[in-house]
N, C-alpha and C positions, 0 to 999 in steps of 0.2 A: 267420511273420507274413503274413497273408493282404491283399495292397494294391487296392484302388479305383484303375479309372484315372482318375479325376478329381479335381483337386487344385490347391490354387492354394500359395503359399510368399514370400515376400519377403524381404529383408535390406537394411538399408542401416549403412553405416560411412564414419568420414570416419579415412582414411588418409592417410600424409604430404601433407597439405592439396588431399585428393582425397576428394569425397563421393561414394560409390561406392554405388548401388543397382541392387539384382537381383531381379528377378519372375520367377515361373515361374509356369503356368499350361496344364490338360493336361485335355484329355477324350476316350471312347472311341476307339480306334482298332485295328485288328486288329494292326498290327504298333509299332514305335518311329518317328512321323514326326517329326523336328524341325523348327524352323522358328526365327529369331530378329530382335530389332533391335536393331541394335548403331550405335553411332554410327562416320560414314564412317571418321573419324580415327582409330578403333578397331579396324579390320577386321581386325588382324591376330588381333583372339581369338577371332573366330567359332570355328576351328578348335578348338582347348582347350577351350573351353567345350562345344562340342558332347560334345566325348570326353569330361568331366567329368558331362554329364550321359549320357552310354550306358551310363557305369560304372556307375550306380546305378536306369537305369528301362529294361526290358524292351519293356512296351509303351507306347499312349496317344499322341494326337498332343500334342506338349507344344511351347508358347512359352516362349522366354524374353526377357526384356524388360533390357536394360542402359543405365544413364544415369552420367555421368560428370561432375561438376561443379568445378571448379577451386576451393579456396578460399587466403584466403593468399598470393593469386600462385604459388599452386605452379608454375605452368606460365608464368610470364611472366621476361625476363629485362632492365631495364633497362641499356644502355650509355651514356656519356657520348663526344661527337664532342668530343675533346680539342680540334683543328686550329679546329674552329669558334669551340668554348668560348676558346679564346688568341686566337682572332680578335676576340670583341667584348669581348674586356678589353684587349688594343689598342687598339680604335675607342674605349671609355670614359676610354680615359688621356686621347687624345688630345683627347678634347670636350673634357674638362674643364681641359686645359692651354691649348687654344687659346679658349676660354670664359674663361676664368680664375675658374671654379667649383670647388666642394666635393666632393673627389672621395668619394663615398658609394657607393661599388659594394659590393655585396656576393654572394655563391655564391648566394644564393635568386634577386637580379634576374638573374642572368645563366643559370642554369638555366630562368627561363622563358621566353629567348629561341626562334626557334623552333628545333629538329631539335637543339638541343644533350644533350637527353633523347630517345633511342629506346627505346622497348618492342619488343620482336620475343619468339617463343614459344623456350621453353627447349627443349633437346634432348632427345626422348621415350626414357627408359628405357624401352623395352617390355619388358623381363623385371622390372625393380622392380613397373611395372602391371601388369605380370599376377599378379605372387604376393598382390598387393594385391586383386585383381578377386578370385582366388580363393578369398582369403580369407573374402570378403561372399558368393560364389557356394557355396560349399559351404555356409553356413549357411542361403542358400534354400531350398537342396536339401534338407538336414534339415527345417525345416517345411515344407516340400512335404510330403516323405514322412510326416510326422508326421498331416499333414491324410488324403493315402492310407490310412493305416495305420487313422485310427478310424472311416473309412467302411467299410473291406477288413471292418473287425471284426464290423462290423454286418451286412455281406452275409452274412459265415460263417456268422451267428446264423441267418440265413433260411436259406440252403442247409442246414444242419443239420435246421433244424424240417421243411423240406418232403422232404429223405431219410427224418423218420420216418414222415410222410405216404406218400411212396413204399412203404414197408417193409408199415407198415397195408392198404394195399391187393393189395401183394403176397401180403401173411396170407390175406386175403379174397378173392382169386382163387385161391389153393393150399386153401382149406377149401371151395370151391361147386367146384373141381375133382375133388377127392378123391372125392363122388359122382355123377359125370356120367356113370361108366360103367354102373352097377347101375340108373340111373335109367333110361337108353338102354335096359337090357336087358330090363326091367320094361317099358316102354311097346312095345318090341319083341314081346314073350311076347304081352301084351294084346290087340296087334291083330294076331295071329298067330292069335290063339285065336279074335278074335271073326270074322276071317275064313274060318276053318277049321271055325269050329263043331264038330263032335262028333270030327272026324279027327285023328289023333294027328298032334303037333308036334314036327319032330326038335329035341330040345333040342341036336345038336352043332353042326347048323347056327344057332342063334341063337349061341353061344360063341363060334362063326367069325365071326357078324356083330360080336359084340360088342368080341370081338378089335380084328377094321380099324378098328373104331369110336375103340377106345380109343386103338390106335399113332397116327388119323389126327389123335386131337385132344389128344394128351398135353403138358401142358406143363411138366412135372416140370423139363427143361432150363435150360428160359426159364424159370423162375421162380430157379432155383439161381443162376441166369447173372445174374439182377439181384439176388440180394442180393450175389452176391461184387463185383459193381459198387458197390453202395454204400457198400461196405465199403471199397471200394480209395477212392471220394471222401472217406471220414472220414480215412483214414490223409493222402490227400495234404493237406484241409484242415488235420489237423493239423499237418502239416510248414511250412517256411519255403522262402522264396526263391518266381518267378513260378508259378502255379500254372494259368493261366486255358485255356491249351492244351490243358494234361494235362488236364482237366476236361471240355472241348469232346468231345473226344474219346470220356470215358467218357459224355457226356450221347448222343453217337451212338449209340453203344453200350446204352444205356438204352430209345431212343426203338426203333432197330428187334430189340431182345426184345418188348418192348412189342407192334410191331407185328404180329410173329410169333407173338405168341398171340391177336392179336384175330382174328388171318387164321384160326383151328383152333380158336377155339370156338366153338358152335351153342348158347351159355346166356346169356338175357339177363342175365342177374343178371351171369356172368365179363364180358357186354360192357361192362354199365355202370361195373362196375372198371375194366376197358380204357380207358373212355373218361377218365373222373376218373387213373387212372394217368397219361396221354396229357398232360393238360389240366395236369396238376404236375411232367412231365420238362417242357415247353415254357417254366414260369416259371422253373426253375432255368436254360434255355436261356438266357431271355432277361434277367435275375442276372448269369451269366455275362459278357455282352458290356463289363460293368463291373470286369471283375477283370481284373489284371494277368496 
């Protein structure tokens, strides 16, 4: 499966009374840069997360974004100040005996006394949170990848169409090659004759010209050497896992065949292939900086 490094992904879940959302978020980059925001009281998953996401993306500078919301009181933990709470049902006996009023106290009025109710934050299970985190974070990462995956597909479809463009032209430099020697030898003869006028012409020495001629501008190599290249890009397209390197690579490889027959031919027609070859390795170059 051929990936796009650009890609966006999100998940959100509400877990034991914890609303847990994950963004990812990635565009070109030569190598895997991460980056993330995590909230402070969470810092201890930067770590995890990071390695959750290496395990599945190569390259692309990729964000990821996490937010953590409490619902439920998950995270809150009410006490009652006993000492306090006995203290003003005391005080209340005692109004109401030296008053000599109706004693109507009840657990609501004396609970809204003040600090008799404390809130403080409950004690953080960070290994519950994290299996929890990960649980919403792998499913970004699947639509991440999901998103990669039908851009990746779309690239391949281009890369393919312009390898057969490459191939066409390839044909088209190997067919205006194939007679550039006899043509050489003929325009040689001609103005051999027409300088020579009536004096005989050693035919060995044009052969010998013809010769250097041919070895200096043959490019039967370079042309074999870019189809077996293109060949190797179909095989790797068709395979799985990152591809974008091995590709750079053969695109090098493309570009100085290329050059090396434009440098050793003397026929505008083989240049102007050259040039239109040239002009269709550079877009598959530049295709490339978006694959994985």
């Amino acid at each position: 499966m051929i990936l796009s490094m650009t890609g966006y992904g999100r998940a959100r879940q509400t877990l034991d009374g914890r609303d847990i959302t994950v963004e990812l978020r990635s565009v070109n980059s030569r190598f895997l840069e991460y980056s993330s925001r995590i909230p402070r009281a969470f810092s201890f998953l930067e770590d995890p997360l990071k390695k959750l996401v290496a395990a599945r993306v190569s390259r692309g500078k990729v964000e990821l974004s996490l937010t953590v919301q409490s619902v439920e009181a998950a995270d809150t933990v009410v006490s009652v100040n006993w000492t306090l709470a006995k203290g003003y049902q005391d005080a209340l006996i005692r109004l109401s005996e030296q008053l000599e009023l109706k004693n109507d106290m009840t657990t609501g009025m004396i609970a809204r006394f003040p600090d008799v109710l404390t809130q403080t934050a409950a004690p953080l299970d960070e290994e519950a949170l994290w299996e929890n985190v990960r649980t919403v974070a792998e499913k970004a990462v699947d639509a991440f990848l999901a998103m990669r995956a039908v851009e990746g597909e779309k690239m391949r479809d281009d890369l393919l169409s312009r390898l057969n463009t490459v191939e066409t032209l390839v044909t088209g430099i190997e067919q205006n090659s194939a007679g550039r020697v006899k043509a050489y030898t003929d325009k040689l003869y001609a103005r051999l004759k027409e300088l020579l006028e009536d004096r005989n012409i050693d035919e060995s020495r044009i052969l010998t010209e013809a010769a250097i001629f041919a070895d200096k501008t043959a490019v039967d190599e370079e042309t074999v050497r870019l189809r077996s290249h293109v060949s190797q890009y179909r095989a790797i397209l068709a395979g799985d896992g990152p591809v974008g390197r091995k590709l750079d690579f053969l695109t090098q490889e493309l570009n100085r065949e290329a050059n090396t027959i434009g440098s050793k031919c003397q026929d505008l027609e083989i240049t102007r292939l050259v040039v239109e070859l040239k002009a269709e390795i550079e877009k598959i170059r530049e295709q490339l900086q978006n694959l994985e």
